[in-house]
C-alpha positions in Angstrom: -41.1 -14.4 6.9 -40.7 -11.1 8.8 -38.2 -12.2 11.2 -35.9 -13.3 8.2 -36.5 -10.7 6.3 -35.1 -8.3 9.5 -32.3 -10.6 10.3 -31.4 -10.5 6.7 -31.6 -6.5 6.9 -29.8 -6.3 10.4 -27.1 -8.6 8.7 -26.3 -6.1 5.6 -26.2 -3.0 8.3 -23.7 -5.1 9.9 -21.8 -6.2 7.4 -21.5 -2.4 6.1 -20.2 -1.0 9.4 -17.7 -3.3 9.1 -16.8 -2.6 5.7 -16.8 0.8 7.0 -14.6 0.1 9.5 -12.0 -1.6 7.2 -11.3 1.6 5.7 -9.6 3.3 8.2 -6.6 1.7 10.4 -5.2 2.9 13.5 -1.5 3.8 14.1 0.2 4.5 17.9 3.9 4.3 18.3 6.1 6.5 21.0 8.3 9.5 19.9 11.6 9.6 22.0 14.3 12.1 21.5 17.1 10.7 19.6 20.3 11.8 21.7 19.0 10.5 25.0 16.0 8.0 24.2 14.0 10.8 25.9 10.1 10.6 25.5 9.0 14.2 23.3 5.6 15.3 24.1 3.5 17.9 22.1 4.8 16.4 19.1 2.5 16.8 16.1 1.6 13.4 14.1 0.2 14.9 11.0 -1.3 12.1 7.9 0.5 13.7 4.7 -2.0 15.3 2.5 -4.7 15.3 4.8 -6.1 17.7 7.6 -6.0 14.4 10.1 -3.4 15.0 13.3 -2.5 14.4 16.4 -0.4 15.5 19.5 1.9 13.2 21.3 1.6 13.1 25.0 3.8 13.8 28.0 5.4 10.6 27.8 5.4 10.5 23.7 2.9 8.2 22.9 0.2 8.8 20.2 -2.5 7.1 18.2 -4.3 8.0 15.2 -6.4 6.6 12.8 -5.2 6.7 9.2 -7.6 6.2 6.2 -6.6 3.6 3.9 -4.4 4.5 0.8 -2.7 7.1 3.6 0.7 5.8 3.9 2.9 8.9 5.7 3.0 10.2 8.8 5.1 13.1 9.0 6.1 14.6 12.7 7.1 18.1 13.7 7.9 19.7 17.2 9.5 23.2 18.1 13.3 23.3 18.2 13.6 19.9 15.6 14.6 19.7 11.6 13.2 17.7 9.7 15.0 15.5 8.5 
């Protein structure tokens, strides 16, 4: 009866990481400059109404992990206008 009973407790623990897991997603994409297809490092990836960024690397790629209900990502970078 133990052993069920701590399978049955390792199973919920499980089952909430992954709930846990579910409510976040991850986002990665490249940023390239759009008169030459350039890659733009040291771009930041900032989730709208949220203190969650990131910075794009050398060769403009970036990943970041986005709660759920987070819809926009909004990017700025010396020298650019948003648009």
């Amino acid at each position: 009866m133990k052993k069920i009973a701590r399978h049955f407790i390792a199973l919920v623990i499980l089952l909430f990481a992954v709930q846990a897991n579910a409510q976040e997603r991850i986002i990665s994409g490249v940023i390239t400059a759009i008169e030459n297809g350039s890659p733009l490092g040291d771009v930041t990836v900032l989730v709208k109404n949220t203190k969650i960024s990131t910075i794009t690397k050398s060769d403009g790629t970036y990943r970041i992990r986005v709660p759920k209900g987070s819809n926009i990502l909004v990017f700025t970078s010396v020298g650019y206008v948003a648009l």
